[in-house]
C-alpha positions as CSV (number, residue, x, y, z in Angstrom):
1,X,-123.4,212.5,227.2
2,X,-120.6,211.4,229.5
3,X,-118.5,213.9,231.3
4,X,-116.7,216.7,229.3
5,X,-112.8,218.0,229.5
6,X,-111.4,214.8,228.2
7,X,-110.1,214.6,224.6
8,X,-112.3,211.7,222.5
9,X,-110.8,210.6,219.1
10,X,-112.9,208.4,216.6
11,X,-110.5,206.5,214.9
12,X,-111.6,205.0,211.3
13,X,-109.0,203.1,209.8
14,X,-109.4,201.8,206.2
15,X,-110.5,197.7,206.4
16,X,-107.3,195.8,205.7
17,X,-104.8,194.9,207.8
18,X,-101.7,196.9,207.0
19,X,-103.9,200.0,207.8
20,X,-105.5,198.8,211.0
21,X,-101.9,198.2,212.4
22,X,-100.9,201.6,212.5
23,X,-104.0,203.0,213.7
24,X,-103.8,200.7,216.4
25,X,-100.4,202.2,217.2
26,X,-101.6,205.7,216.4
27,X,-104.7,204.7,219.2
28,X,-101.9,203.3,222.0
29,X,-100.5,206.7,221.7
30,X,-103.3,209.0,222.2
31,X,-104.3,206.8,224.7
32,X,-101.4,207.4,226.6
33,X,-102.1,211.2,225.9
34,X,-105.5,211.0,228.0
35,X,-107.4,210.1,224.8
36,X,-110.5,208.4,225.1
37,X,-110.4,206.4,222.2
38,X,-113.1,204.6,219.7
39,X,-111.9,202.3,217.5
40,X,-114.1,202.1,214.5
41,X,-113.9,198.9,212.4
42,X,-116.8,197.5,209.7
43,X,-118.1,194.6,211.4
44,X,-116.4,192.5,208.8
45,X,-112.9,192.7,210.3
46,X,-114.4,193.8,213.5
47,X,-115.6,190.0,213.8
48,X,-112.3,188.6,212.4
49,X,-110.5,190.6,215.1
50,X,-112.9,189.0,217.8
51,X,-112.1,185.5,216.1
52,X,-108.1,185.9,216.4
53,X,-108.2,187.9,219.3
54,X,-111.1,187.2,221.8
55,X,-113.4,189.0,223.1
56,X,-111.2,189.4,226.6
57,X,-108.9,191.4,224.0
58,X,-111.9,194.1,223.1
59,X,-113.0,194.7,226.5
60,X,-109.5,195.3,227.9
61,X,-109.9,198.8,228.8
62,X,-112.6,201.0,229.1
63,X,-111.6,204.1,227.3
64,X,-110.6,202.3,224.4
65,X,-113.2,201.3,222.5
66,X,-114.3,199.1,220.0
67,X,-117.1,199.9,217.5
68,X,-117.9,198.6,214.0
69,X,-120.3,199.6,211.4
70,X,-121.1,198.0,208.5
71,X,-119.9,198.4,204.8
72,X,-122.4,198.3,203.1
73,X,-120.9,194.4,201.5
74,X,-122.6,191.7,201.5
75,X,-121.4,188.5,202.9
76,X,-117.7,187.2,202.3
77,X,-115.2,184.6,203.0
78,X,-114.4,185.1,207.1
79,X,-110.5,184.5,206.5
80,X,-110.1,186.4,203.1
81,X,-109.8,189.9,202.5
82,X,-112.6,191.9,201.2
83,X,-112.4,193.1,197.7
84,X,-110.9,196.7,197.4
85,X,-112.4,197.8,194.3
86,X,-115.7,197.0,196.0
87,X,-114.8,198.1,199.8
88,X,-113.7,201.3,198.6
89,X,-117.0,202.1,196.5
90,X,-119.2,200.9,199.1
91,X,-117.1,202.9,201.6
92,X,-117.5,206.5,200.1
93,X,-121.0,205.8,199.2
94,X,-122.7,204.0,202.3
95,X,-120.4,204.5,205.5
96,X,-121.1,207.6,206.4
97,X,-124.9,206.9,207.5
98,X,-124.1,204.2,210.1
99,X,-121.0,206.3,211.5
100,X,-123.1,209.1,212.1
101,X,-125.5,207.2,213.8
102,X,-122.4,206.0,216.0
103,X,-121.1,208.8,216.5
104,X,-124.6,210.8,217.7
105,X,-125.4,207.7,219.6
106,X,-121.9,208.4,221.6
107,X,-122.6,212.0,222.1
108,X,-126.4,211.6,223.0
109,X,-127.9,211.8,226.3
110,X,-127.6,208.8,227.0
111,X,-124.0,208.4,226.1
112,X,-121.2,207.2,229.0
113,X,-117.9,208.5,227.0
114,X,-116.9,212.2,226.6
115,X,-118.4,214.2,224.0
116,X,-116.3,213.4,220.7
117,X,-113.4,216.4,220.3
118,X,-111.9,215.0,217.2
119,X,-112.1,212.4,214.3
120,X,-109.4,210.8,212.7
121,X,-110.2,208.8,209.6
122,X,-107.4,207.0,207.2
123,X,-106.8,208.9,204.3
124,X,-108.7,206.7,202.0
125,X,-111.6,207.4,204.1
126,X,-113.1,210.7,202.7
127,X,-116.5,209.8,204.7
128,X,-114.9,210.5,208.4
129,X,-113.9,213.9,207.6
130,X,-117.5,214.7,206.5
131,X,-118.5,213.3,209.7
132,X,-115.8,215.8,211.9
133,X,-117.7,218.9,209.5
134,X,-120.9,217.9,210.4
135,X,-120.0,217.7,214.4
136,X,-117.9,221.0,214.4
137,X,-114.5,219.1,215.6
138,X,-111.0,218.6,214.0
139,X,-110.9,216.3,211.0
140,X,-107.5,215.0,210.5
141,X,-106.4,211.8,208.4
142,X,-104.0,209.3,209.3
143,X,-102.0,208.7,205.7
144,X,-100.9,204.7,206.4
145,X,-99.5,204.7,203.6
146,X,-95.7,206.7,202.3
147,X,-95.5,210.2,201.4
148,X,-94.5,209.3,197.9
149,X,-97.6,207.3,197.1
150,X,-99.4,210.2,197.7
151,X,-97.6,212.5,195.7
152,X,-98.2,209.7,192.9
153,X,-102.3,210.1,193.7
154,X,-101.7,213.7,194.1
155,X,-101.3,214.2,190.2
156,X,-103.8,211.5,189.1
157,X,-105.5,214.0,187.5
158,X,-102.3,215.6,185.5
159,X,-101.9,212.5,184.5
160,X,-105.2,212.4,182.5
161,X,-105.2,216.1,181.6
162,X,-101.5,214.9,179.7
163,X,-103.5,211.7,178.2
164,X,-101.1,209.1,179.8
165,X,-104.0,207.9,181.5
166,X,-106.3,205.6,181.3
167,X,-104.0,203.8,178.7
168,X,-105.6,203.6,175.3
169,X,-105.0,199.9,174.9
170,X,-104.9,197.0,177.4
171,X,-101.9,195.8,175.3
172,X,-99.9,198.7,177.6
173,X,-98.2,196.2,180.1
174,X,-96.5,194.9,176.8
175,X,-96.3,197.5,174.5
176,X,-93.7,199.9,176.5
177,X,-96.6,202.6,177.8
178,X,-95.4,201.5,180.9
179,X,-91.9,202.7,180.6
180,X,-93.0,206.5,179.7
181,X,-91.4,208.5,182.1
182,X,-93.2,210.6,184.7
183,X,-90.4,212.8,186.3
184,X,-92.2,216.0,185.9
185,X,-94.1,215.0,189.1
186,X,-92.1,216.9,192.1
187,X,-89.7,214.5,194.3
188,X,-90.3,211.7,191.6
189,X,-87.5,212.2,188.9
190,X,-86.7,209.5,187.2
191,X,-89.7,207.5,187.7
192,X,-91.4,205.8,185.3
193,X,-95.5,205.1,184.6
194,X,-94.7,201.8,185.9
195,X,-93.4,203.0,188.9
196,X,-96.7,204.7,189.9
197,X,-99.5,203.0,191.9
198,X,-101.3,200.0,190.3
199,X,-104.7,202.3,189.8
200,X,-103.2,204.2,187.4
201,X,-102.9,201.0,185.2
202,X,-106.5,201.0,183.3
203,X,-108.2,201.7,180.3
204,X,-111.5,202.7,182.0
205,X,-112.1,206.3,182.6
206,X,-114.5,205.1,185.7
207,X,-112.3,202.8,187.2
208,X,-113.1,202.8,190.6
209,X,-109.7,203.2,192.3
210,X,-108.7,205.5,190.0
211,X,-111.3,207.8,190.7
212,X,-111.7,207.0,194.7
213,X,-107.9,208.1,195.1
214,X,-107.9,211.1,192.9
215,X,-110.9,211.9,194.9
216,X,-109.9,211.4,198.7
217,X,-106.1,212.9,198.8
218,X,-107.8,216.0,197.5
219,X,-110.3,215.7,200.1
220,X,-107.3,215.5,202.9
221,X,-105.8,218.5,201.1
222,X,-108.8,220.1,202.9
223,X,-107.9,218.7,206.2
224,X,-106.1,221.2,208.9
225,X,-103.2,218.5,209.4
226,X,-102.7,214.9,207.5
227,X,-100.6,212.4,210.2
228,X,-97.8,210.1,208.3
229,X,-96.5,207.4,209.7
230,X,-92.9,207.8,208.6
231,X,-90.2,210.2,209.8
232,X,-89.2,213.2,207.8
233,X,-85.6,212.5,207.1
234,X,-87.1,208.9,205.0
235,X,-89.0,211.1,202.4
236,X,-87.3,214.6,203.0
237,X,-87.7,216.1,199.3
238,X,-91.4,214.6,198.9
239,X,-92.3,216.5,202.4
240,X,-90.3,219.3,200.9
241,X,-92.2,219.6,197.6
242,X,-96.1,218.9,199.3
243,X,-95.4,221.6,201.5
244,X,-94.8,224.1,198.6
245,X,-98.7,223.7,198.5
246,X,-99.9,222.3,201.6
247,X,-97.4,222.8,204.7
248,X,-100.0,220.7,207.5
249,X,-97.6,217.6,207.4
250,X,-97.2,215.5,210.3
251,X,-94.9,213.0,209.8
252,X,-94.6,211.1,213.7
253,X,-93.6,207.3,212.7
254,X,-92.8,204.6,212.8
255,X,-94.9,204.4,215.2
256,X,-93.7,200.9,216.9
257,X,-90.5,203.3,217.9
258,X,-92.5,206.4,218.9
259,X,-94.4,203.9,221.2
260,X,-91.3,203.2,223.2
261,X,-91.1,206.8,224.2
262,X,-94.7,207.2,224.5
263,X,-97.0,204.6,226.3
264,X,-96.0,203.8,229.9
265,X,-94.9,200.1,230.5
266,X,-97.8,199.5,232.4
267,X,-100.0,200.7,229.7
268,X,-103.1,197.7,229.8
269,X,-102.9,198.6,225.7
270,X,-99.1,198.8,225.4
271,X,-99.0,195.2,224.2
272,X,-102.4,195.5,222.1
273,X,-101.9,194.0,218.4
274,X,-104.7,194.1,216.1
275,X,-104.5,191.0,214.0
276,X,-106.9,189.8,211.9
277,X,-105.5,186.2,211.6
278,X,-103.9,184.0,214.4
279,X,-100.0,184.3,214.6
280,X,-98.0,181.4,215.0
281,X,-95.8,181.7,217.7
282,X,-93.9,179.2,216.5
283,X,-91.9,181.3,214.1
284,X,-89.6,183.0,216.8
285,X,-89.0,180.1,218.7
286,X,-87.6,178.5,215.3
287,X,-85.8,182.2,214.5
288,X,-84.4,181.5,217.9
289,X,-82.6,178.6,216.5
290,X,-81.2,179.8,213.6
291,X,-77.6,181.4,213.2
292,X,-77.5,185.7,213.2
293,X,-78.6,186.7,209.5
294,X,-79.1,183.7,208.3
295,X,-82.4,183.6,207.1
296,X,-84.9,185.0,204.4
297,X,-88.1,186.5,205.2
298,X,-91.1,186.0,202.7
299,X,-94.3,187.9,203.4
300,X,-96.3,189.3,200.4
301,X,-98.8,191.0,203.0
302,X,-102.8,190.5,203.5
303,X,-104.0,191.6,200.5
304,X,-101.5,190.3,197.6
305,X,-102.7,187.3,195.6
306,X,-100.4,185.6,193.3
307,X,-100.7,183.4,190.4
308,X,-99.8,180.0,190.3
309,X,-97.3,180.0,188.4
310,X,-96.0,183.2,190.4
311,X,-96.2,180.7,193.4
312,X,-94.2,177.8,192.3
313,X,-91.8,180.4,190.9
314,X,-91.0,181.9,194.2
315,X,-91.2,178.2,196.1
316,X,-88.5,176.7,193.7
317,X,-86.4,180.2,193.9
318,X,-86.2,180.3,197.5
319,X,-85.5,176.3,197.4
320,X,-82.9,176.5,195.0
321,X,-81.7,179.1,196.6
322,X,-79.8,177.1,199.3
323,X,-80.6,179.8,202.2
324,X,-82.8,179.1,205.2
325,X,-86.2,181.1,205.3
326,X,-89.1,181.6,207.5
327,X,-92.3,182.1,204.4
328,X,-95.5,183.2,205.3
329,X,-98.4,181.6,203.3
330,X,-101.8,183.1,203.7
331,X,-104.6,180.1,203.4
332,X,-105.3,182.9,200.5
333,X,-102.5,183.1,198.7
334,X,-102.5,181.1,195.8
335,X,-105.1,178.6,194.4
336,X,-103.5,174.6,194.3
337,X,-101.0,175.4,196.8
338,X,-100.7,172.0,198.3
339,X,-99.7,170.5,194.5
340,X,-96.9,173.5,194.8
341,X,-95.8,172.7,198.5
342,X,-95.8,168.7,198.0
343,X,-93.1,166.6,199.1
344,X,-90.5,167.2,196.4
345,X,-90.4,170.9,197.8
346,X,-90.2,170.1,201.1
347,X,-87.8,167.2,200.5
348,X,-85.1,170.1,198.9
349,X,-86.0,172.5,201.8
350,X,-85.8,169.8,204.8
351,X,-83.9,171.0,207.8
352,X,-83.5,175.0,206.7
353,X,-87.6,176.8,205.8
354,X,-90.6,176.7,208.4
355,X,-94.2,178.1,206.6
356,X,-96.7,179.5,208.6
357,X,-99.7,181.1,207.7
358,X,-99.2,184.6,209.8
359,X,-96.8,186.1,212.6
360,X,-96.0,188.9,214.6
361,X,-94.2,190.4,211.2
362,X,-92.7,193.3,213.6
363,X,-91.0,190.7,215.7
364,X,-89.7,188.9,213.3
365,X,-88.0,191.6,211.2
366,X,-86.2,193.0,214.9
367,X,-84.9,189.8,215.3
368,X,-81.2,189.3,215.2
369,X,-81.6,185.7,212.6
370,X,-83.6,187.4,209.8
371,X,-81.0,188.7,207.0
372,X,-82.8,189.8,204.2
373,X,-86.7,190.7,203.6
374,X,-88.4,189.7,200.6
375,X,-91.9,191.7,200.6
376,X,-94.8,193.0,198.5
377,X,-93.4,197.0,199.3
378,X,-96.7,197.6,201.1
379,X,-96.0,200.3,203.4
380,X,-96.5,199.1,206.6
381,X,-94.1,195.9,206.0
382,X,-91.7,198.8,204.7
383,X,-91.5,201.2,207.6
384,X,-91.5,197.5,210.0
385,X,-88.6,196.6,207.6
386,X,-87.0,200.1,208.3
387,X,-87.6,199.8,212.1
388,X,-85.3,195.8,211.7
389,X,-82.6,197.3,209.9
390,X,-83.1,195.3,207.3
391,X,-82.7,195.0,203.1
392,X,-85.3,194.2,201.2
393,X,-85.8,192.0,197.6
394,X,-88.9,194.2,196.3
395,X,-91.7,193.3,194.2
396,X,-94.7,195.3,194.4
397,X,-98.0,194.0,193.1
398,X,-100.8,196.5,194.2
399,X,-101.4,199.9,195.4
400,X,-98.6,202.2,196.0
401,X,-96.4,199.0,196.1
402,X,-94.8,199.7,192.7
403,X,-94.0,203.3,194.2
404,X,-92.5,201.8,197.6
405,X,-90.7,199.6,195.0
406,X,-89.1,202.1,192.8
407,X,-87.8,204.3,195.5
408,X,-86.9,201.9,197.9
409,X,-84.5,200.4,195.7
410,X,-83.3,204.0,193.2
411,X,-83.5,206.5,196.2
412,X,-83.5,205.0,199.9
413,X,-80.9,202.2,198.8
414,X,-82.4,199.3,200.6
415,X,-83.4,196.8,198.2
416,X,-83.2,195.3,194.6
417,X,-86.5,194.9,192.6
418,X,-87.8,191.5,191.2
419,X,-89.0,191.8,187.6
420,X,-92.7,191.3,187.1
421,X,-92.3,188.2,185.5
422,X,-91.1,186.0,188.3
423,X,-88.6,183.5,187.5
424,X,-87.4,180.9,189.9
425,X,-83.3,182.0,189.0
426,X,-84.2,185.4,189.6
427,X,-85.5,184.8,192.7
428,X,-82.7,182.7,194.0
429,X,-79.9,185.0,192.5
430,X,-81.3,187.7,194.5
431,X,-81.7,185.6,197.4
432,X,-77.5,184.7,197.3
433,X,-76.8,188.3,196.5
434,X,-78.6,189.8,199.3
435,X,-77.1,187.4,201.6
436,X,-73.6,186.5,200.2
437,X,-73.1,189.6,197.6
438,X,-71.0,193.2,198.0
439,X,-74.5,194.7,196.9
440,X,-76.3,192.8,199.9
441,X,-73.8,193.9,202.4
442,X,-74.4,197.6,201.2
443,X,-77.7,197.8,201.1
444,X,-77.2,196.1,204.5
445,X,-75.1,198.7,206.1
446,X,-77.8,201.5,204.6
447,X,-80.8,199.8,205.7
448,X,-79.0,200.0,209.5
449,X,-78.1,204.0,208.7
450,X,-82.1,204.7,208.2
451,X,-82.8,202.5,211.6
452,X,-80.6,204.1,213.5
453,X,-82.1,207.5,212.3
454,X,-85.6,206.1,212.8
455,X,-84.7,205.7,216.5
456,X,-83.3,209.4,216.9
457,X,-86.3,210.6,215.0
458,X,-88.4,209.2,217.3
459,X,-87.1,209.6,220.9
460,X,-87.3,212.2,223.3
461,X,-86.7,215.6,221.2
462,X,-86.4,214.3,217.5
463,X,-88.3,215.2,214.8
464,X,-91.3,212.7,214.5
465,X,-91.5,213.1,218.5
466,X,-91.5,216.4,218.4
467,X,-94.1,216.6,215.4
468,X,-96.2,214.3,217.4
469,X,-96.7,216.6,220.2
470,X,-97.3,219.3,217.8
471,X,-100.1,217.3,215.9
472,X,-101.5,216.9,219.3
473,X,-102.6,220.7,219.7
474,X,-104.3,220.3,216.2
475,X,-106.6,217.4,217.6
476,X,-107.3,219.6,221.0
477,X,-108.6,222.5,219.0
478,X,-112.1,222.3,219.9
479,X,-111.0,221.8,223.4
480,X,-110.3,225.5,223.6
């Protein structure tokens, strides 16, 4: 074992990419705390990271580590995300053997870091709190995702005591199920099942995500503290109503803005971006060019994948819509893209749209050209969108996303939702109206109020600050 005194944290963060970002951040900051920090990825992404980034990038520093361990998965396509129904099975039945070996191997004799004092798994990760039990050390989960979603998975299982779910027919997306309001669940008035996350949309009893998410936010119940990357003010009545029950709440983001108040400028981590795919650097040099809040930004995330016709619906929207925009295109996207994107496409959008396949999405949505964000609602994409001062066009395909969706656009003001069935005028109605329209201009000017109270949260003495250092003393514990 390597010398004591220091704080260690194992970070776990769930294996997609809008959860590895944040616990990078998370990482940077404990860093800059005197954390030793291990990184644990499964080897999956672990290798994808050491394909984008190098290895140069994983040795930068020697108390931040990289680890991986594996899933448990067989082999899959090296640029494609791993199937979440799968992943998350596989996770909460085979991951906790191989971290256990990590982490004993870390804390054995023959072990060069100090001793582990705290493990901090996502909040989908059930497995790493098991593993803080069995070493006598704090277990606290980092909840990537918003405080509203897990309300939603809070009462998965009111929802099936009260028979809404798993539907009784798989005619419920057209049948109006899906429009059977839910607003007996605390902070969500209003809402509607539609509005809740995409697991709850089944007929099977044993659905795996159903019963995976049910299952791990009452396991971080158990927890003495659950992190959030979002600021208190954003979500103030779903705080309010969690802490009726369970008062540990550490909401400390967005953690891009905490950062600047945190890690030192010299930091060797401080400019440390965990990307799974290459980003183009291209896209702010061509931002650079463009006029101030003139163009669209398209980015359905790293896990969304449309249908075709979905596809060529949003292509010929944003075309016809007569705006500039910057799109990113995931190589797995859409099936047939090239017949989509052929020349007649680009022939309409010569002159005013670059397509890349990934970017530094933070970047782009703090820079001054970028007008309006059209995204998926996942939640990291949200609280970047938040941190840019920009509106959104929402249309939420998986997860939480519907949840994002629904209050993003009935409760935060910042955005207008797309409905499900995508349709090219839709699309490039929206489009005008967020950039031309009275509406657009509002949700604007609101989407600036909630940045500029993201940056007071977050500096010296504000509340997310301030709940950071207090979060801190729960992750010493066992250095007492």
């Amino acid at each position: 074992m390597g010398p004591t005194g220091k704080p260690h944290a194992v970070l776990i963060p769930y294996p997609a990419q809008g959860h590895i970002n944040p616990f990078m951040q998370l990482g940077k900051l404990l860093h800059s705390k005197g954390f030793h920090i291990t990184f644990v990825n499964n080897h999956f992404n672990h290798d994808r990271l050491l394909r984008s980034k190098g290895i140069k990038f994983l040795k930068t520093c020697p108390d931040f580590v990289f680890e991986s361990i594996p899933d448990g998965l067989g082999d899959s396509d090296p640029d494609a995300t791993q199937s979440i129904d799968a992943l998350s099975d596989s996770a909460r039945k085979y991951m906790i053997g191989p971290l256990m070996e990590l982490v004993e191997r870390i804390n054995g004799p023959d072990g060069r870091a100090p001793r582990i004092t705290c493990v901090i798994p996502d909040g989908f990760m059930g497995f790493g709190l098991v593993a803080a039990e069995r070493l006598g050390v704090p277990g606290v989960p980092f909840w990537t995702a918003s405080a509203c979603g897990f309300m939603a998975y809070l009462h998965i299982g009111q929802l099936i005591e009260k028979g809404l779910i798993p539907h009784k027919s798989e005619s419920y997306e057209s049948d109006g199920s899906l429009d059977t309001e839910v607003g007996w669940i605390p902070g969500m008035s209003h809402a509607r099942l539609r509005d809740l996350p995409c697991a709850t949309r089944t007929t099977n009893p044993e659905a795996i995500l159903l019963n995976c998410l049910r299952d791990e936010v009452q396991a971080d119940l158990r927890a003495p503290a659950i992190i959030f990357n979002i600021f208190e003010e954003f979500e103030d009545e779903i705080f309010f109503k969690i802490k009726k029950f369970y008062p540990h709440l550490y909401p400390i983001g967005p953690l891009s803005l905490l950062e600047n108040h945190v890690v030192p400028l010299d930091s060797p981590i401080r400019t440390h971006r965990t990307t799974l795919w290459k980003e183009d650097v291209e896209c702010l040099d061509w931002l650079d060019t463009r006029p101030h809040g003139s163009v669209v930004y398209v980015n359905y995330g790293s896990i969304v994948v449309l249908s075709e016709n979905d596809f060529r619906e949003f292509a010929w929207g944003l075309a016809n819509s007569g705006h500039a925009f910057l799109w990113i295109v995931r190589p797995d996207v859409a099936r047939d893209m090239a017949t989509i994107l052929n020349e007649e496409f680009y022939s309409a959008v010569e002159g005013r749209a670059m397509l890349a396949s990934w970017c530094a999405q933070d970047k782009v949505l703090s820079h001054p050209s970028v007008g309006t964000f059209l995204t998926h609602c996942g939640w990291n994409s949200m609280v970047e969108g938040i941190c840019g001062g920009k509106p959104m066009i929402c249309c939420g395909y998986f997860a939480e996303q519907p949840t994002n969706c629904h209050f993003a656009t009935k409760v935060w003001g910042i955005g207008v939702e797309i409905d499900p069935d995508v349709k090219r005028e839709n699309i490039s109605g929206w489009v005008k109206e967020m950039m031309e329209g009275e509406d657009g201009k509002r949700m604007k000017n609101k989407a600036l109020e909630w940045k500029k109270k993201a940056e007071v949260a977050t500096d010296i003495g504000g509340s997310a600050y301030e709940s950071f250092n207090r979060v801190l003393n729960v992750l010493n514990s066992s250095l007492e």
